[in-house]
N, C-alpha and C positions, 0 to 999 in steps of 0.2 A: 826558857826565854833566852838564854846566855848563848844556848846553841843557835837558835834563831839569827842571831845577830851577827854570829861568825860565820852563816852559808852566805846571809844578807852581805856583809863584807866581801866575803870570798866573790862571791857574782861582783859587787861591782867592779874588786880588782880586774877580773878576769874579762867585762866586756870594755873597761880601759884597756887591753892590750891591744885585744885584733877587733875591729869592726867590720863586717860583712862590703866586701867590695870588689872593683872587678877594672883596674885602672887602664889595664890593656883592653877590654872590651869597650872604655869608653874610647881610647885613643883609635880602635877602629871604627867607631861609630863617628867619629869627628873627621878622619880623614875620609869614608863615604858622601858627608854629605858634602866636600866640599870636589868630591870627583864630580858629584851628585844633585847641586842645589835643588832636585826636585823632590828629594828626601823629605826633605825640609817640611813639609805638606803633611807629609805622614805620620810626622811626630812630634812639631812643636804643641799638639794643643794638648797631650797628656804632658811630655818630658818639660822638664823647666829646668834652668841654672842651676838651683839649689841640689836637685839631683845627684849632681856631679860629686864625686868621693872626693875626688881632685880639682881644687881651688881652679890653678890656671887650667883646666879643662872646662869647667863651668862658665869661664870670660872667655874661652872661645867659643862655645857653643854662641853663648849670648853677643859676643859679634858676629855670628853668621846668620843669626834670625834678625839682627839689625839689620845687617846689609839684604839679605831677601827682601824683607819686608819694607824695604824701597826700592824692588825692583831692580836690585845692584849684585853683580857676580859675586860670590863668596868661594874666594878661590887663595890658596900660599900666597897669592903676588896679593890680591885686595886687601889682607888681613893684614901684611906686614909690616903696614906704617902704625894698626895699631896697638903692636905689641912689641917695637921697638927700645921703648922706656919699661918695658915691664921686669921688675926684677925676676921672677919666675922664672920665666922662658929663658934666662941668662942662664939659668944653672945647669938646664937641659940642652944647650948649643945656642940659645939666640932664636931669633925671628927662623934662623932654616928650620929649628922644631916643627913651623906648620908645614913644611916639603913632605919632612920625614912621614908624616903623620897619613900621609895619600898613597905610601909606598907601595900596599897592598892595596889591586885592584880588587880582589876577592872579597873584601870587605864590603862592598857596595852589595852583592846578596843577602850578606846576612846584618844590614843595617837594622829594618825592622825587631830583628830579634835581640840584638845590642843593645840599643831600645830598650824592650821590656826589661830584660835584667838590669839596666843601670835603674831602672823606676824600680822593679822591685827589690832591689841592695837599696834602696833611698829609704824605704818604706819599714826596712826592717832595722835600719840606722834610726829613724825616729822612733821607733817602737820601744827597740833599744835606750834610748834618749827620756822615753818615759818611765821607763824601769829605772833607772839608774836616778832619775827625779824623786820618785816616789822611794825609792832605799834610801836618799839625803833626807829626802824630807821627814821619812819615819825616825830615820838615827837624830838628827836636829832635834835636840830638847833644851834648844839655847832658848826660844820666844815660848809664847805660849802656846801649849802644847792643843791642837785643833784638828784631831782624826780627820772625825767624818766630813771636814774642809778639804784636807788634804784630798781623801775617797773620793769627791766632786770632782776637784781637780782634775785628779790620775781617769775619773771617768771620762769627762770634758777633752782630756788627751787622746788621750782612746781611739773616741771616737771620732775627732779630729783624723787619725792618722786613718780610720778605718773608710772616713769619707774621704779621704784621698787615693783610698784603694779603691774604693766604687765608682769614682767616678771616668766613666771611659772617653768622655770629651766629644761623643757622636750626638747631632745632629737627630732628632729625631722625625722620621718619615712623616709626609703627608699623608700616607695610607695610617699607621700607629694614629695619628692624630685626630684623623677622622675617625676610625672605630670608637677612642673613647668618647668623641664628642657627641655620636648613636648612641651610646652606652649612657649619657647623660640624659638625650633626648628621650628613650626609651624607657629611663626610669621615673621621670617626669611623666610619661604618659600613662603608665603602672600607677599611678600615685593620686592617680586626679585630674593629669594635666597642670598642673601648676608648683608641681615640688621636686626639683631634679637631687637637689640635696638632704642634707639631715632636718627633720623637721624642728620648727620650734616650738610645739603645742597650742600654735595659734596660727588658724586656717588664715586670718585675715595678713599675717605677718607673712604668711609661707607663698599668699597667693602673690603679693609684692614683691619678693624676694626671691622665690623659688626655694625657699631651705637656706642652709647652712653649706657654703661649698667645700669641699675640699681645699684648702693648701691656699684657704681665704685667711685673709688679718681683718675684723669686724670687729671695728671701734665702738663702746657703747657708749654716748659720753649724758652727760644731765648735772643741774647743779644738786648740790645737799638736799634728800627729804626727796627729791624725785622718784626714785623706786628704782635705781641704777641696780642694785644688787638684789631688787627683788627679780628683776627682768632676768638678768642674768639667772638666779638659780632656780626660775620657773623652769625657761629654757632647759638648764642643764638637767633637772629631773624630767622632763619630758621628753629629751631626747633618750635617756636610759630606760626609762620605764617603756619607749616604744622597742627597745630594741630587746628587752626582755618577751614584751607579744610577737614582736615579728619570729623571732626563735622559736618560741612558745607554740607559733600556728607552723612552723617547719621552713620557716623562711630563711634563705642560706643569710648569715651572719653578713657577708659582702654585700648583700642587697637590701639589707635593711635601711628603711627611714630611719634608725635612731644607732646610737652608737651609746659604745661606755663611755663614761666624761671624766676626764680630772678636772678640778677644781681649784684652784689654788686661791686661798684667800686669806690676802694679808693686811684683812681690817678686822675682820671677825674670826670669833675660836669655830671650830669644826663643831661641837654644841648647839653656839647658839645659830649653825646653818643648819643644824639637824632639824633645831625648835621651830623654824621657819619652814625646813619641808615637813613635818608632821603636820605645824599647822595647817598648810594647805589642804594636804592630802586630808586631815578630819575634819574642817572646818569649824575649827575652835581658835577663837584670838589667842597669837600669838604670846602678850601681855597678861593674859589669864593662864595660859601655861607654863609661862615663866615664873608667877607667882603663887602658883597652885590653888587658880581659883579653877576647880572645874567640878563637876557633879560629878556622883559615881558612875550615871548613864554617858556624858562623856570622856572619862578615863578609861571605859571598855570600848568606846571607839577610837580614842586614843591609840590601846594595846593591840587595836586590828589593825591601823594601817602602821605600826609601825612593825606588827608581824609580815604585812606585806611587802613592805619594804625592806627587807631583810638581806632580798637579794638584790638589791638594785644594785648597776655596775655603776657609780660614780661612790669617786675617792676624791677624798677633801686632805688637802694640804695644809693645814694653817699655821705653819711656820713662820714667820716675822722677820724681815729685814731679810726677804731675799735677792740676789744678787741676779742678773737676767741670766748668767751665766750657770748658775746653781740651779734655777728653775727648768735651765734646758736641759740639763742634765736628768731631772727629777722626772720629767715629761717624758727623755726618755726611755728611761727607767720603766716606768708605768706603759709605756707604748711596749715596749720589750716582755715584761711583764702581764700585766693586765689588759691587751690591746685595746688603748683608748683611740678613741677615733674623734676628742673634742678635748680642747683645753679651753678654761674658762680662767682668766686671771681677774682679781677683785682686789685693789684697783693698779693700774699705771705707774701711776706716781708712786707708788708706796715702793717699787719696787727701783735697788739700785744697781749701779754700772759696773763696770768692771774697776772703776776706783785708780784705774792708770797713773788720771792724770794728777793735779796737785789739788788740794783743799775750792783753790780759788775758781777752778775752771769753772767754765759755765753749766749753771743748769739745763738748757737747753739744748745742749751738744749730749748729756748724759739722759733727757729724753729721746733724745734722736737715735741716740745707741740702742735702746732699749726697744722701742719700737721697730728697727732696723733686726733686731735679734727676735722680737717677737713675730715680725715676717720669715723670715729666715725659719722659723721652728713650725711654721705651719708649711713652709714648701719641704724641709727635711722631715715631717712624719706624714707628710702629704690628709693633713687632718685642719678642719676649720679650729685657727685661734679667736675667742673671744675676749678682749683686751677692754676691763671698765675706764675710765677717762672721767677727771675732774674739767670742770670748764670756766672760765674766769670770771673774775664777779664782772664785767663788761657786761654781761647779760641783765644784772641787777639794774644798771643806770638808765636801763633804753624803758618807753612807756611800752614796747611789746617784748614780752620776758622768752619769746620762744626763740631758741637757741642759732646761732647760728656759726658754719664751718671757722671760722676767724676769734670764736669763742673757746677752741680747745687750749685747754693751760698750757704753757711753755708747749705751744703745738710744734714747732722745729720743723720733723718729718713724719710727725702722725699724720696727718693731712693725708701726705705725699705715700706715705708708706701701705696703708690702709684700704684695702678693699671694697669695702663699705665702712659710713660712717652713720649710726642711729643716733639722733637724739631724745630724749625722754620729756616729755613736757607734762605738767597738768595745772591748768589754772585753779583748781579749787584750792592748791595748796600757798597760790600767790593770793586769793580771793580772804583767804581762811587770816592771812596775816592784818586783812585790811577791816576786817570786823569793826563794826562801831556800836555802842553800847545800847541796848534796848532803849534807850528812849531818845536817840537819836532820830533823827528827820530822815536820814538815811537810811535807814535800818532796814526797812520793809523792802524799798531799792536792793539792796545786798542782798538779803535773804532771796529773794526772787531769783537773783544773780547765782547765787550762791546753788541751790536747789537744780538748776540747768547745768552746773557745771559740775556738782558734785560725783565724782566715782568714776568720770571721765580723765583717758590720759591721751594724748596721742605721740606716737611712734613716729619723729620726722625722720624719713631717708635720704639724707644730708646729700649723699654719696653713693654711687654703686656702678662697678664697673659692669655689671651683668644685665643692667637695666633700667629702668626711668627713676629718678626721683620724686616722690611724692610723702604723702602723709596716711599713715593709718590710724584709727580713731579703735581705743582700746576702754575696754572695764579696767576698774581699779579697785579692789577691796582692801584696804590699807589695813583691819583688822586681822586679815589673815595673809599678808601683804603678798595678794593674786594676781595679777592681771590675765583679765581672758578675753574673747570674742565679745563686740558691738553684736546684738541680735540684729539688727537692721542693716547699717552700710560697711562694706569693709575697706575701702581705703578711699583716700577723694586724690582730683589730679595734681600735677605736679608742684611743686612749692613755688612763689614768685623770688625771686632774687639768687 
């Protein structure tokens, strides 16, 4: 360990001395563009300020994409009123440093290429920057001491520095654009006609919806007792278990309706979601398997589907108090890993910010984060996020309990942020609270009431950029907490308001 710590030292002395850079390559790529301002086109959307090795090179770059980008020459005479007061540029001659810096015409060739090496000396200085992060933070045994935090971290870094190497800043073609958009159409037509994306295991959901899209944020939101997490881990097993048949009958893995799923759920232990898809899968109450009521003829259907499921690809997180940032991390991981093609978070709220700011800041701004990041991780693994959502008891006070967009809790930029947004409704569960006692006048009223409504939920699609909003009317089995297909209608038209 001892020696550990003295390579771990020696490295960080050693990347304090020289860090990777190229200060004459940038002083010729400055004086180009300003032979040149139409350089400027060709490399401000990767190169940025920060780039720059050298301070006062980085505030010249960044006054010549000012002055372009109002249509104003960027030339020694333009810049020089503003870098007059600049201490910097004193110690190198003054304001004629931007003369000097054009001396060489030849430089105007090989801009483009200046260019990529001052980006990639930037790229290897922050890499470097995480290395030498991660040796403080390992050697630091001043606080309490928090590994696999740190590991998130140094991951989160990472892959930061790696998405600024990937990214090339192009535009991408109407020809690329159209082909996926075929590719979309096309697998929609494979599928049925009505499923371009990951299925949800319910025809009536998928026919509304089309699936599950790729690099979509789908809010699920409903109050307590709704079946918010049963919806959710129907879903998630039904996407996995199609993506095991579709493998299964030879179907390439990219073309499948179902995908692996990660799970992340931090309300519930990874247990008691297991208990909940076995129930399904055997159809034994959930409450009877918890407390081992079940016969011997059911605990051998028990040990069959849970033989079956053995190999499903969804992984269950249930780690507590995660941070949005540690979850992206973890999703990557698993994407890296086990290539999941669906995240499932349970629920929103549970999950916190990046903690920046002080105790008092607002809640609101720390959901908005979160949802902002939970977009974000569905266009960086190019995979549908599934995001559950609490909703405010607003919905309690109205005499129609069925949810609407203005009901998401501390909603900020869920709304906004969100792709589509479900609600979950079932009246038997508001009907069930309103019971009056068998020898009430009303009784027989309710039970009638009660009896129409029971076992019914419906699916409102609040939101959806791909398509109409309306309502789908769904089964509910709360015993083995199911939802499946209405035999009769599958969705009715659009919601009023």
């Amino acid at each position: 360990m001892a020696e550990i710590i003295r390579i771990a030292e020696s490295a960080s002395e050693s990347v304090t001395q020289a860090l990777p850079q190229n200060v004459d390559a940038e002083a010729a790529l400055l004086g180009a563009l300003m032979v040149d301002n139409r350089l400027v086109e060709d490399v401000q959307l990767k190169l940025k300020p920060h780039h720059f090795f050298e301070p006062l090179h980085g505030r010249i770059y960044e006054a010549i994409l000012k002055l372009t980008d109002s249509n104003r020459v960027a030339n020694p005479v333009t810049l020089r009123p503003l870098f007059e007061g600049d201490e910097s540029i004193k110690e190198v001659g003054g304001p004629a440093y931007l003369a000097q810096l054009t001396g060489s015409g030849a430089a105007v060739i090989g801009a483009r290429d200046f260019a990529a090496q001052i980006y990639d000396l930037a790229l290897l200085r922050a890499l470097i920057g995480v290395g030498r992060d991660l040796v403080e933070g390992a050697l630091d045994t001043s606080e309490d001491v928090a590994p696999l935090a740190q590991i998130e971290r140094a991951e989160s870094s990472l892959y930061s520095v790696a998405e600024q190497g990937g990214a090339d800043g192009r535009a991408k073609s109407f020809a690329d654009a159209t082909k996926e958009a075929l590719e979309v159409a096309e697998r929609a037509l494979n599928n049925g006609g009505h499923l371009s994306g990951f299925t949800t295991g319910l025809e009536s959901l998928n026919a509304k919806i089309g699936g599950l899209h790729k690099s979509d944020l789908m809010i699920v939101a409903g109050r307590p007792g709704m079946g918010k997490s049963s919806l959710a881990t129907n879903i998630a097993f039904a996407a996995a278990r199609r993506f095991v048949r579709d493998v299964e009958d030879g179907i390439e893995a990219e073309k499948s309706a179902g995908a692996p799923v990660a799970l992340f759920s931090l309300e519930m232990s990874s247990d008691q979601l297991a208990t909940r898809i076995l129930a399904e899968e055997s159809g034994i109450s959930s409450e009877n398997l918890r407390m081992g009521k079940i016969s011997q003829q059911e605990f051998r259907q028990l040990a069959r589907a849970a033989a079956d499921l053995q190999s499903l690809p969804l992984y269950i997180d249930d780690t507590p108090g995660l941070t949005i940032a540690a979850l992206r991390t973890r999703a990557r991981r698993l994407k890296r890993q086990k290539g999941i093609g669906i995240v499932v978070v349970d629920y929103l709220q549970l999950l916190q910010g990046s903690g920046k700011g002080s105790a008092g800041d607002n809640r609101v701004q720390e959901i908005s984060e979160i949802s902002r990041g939970l977009k974000q991780l569905a266009k960086e693994l190019n995979a549908p996020v599934i995001a559950l959502s609490q909703l405010s008891r607003a919905v309690e006070q109205r005499e129609d309990k069925r949810p609407q967009l203005s009901d998401l809790r501390e909603s900020g930029s869920i709304e906004q942020d969100a792709d589509m947004v479900l609600f979950i409704y079932r009246e038997d569960y508001y009907l069930a609270a309103k019971q009056p006692s068998d020898d009430h006048p009303d009784f027989a009223a309710w039970q009638e009431e009660m009896a129409r409504a029971y076992g019914k939920a419906e699916v409102i699609v609040a939101k959806q950029r791909h398509g109409a909003t309306g309502k789908v009317r769904l089964k509910f089995d709360a015993r083995i907490t199911k939802f499946s297909d209405m035999a009769d209608e599958a969705y009715l038209p659009e919601v009023r308001g």
